[in-house]
N, C-alpha and C positions, 0 to 999 in steps of 0.2 A: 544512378542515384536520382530520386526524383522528390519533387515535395508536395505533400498532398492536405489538404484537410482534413481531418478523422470525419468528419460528415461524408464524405464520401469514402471513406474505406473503415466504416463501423467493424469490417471483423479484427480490427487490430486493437478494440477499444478494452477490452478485458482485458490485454497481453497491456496498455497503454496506463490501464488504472491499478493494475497489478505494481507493474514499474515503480509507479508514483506512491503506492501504498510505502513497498518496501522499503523506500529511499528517505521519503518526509514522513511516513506514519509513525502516528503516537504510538510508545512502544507501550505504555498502558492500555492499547488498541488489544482486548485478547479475541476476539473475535473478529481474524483477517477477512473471512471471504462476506460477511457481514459489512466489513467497512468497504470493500470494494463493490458490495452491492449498492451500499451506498454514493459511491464517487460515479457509478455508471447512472445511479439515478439522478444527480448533481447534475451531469452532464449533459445529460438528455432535457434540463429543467433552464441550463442557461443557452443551450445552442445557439437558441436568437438575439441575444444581448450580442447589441453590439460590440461591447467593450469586453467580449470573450471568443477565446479562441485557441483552436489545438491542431499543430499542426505538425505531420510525421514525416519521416525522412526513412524513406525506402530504398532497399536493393533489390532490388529485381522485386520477392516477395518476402523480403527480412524486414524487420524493423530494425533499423539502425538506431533513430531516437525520435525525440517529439520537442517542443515549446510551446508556451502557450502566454495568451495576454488573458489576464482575472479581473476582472472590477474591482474585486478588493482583496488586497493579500497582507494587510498589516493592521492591527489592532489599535498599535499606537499612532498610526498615520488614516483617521476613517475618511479624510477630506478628499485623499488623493485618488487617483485613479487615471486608467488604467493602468494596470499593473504585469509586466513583463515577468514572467513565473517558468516556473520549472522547465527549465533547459537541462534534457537527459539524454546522454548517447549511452549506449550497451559498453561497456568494458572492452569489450574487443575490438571496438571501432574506436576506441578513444587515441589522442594523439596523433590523428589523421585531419583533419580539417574539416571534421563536420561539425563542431558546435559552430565555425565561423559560416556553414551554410547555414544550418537553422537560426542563428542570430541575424544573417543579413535577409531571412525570409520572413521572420515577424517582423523585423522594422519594415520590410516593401509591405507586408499586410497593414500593418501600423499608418502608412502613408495610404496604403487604399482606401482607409475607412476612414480619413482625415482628422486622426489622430495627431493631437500636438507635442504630445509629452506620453514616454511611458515612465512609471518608476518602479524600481526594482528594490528591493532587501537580501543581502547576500554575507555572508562571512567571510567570503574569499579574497583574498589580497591580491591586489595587480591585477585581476584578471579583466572583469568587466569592461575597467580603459583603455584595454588593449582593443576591445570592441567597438568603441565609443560611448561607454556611458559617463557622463559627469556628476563628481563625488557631492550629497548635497550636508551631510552631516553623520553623527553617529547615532541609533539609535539606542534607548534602556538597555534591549535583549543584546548589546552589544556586535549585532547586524549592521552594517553601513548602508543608508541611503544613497541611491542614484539615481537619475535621469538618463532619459538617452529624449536628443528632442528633434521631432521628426519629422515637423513642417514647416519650421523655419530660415 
């Protein structure tokens, strides 16, 4: 198992925004390969922002899964930033211990880029504190706010 940046292993980035369509895309989306043309040109438009980043999690030549930090992932939070975003492992790797790799591999990127805080939006219960992030409140969409803080 290895972790990579998608800058350097671009041919996983259609199998990567493919994933991400299926999972979070708008189901009023009727036009899939249209919006993944879209997320690949997104992608290619933030590469150098510092405050973004996508990174995947290989076997041998599988994709396992990806995370990634967004500049901005929340409508009702525009102040915050960066933002710890879509943690995906494939189905068949689930309940093995790789979201707890690709979680402890954005926070070391998160500290490389001296990063202080990321914040996250999630629906999921228990899970994120198991990781370390701390609860900051609820939001409108009924999502809960977190932090994970990572140069302190």
């Amino acid at each position: 198992m290895e972790i990579y940046d998608l800058k350097e292993k671009q041919e996983y980035l259609k199998e990567v925004m493919t994933l991400e369509h299926e999972k979070w895309g708008k189901e009023k989306e009727k036009d899939r390969e249209a919006r993944i043309k879209r997320k690949i040109e997104k992608y290619f438009a933030s590469v150098n922002d510092p405050y973004f980043c996508k990174l995947i999690l290989l076997d041998d030549d599988m994709l396992v899964g990806f995370i990634s930090i967004f500049p901005h992932d929340c409508e009702e939070e525009p102040n915050l930033t960066p933002w710890y975003a879509t943690m995906f492992v494939k189905k068949e790797y689930r309940k093995k211990g790789y979201s707890k790799i690709l979680n402890e591999a954005i926070l070391k990127e998160a500290k490389n880029r001296n990063i202080q805080r990321l914040y996250l939006k999630t629906d999921l219960e228990q899970y994120y504190e198991k990781l370390g992030a701390q609860f900051i409140k609820e939001l409108a969409s009924h999502e809960k706010l977190y932090q994970f803080k990572i140069n302190e």
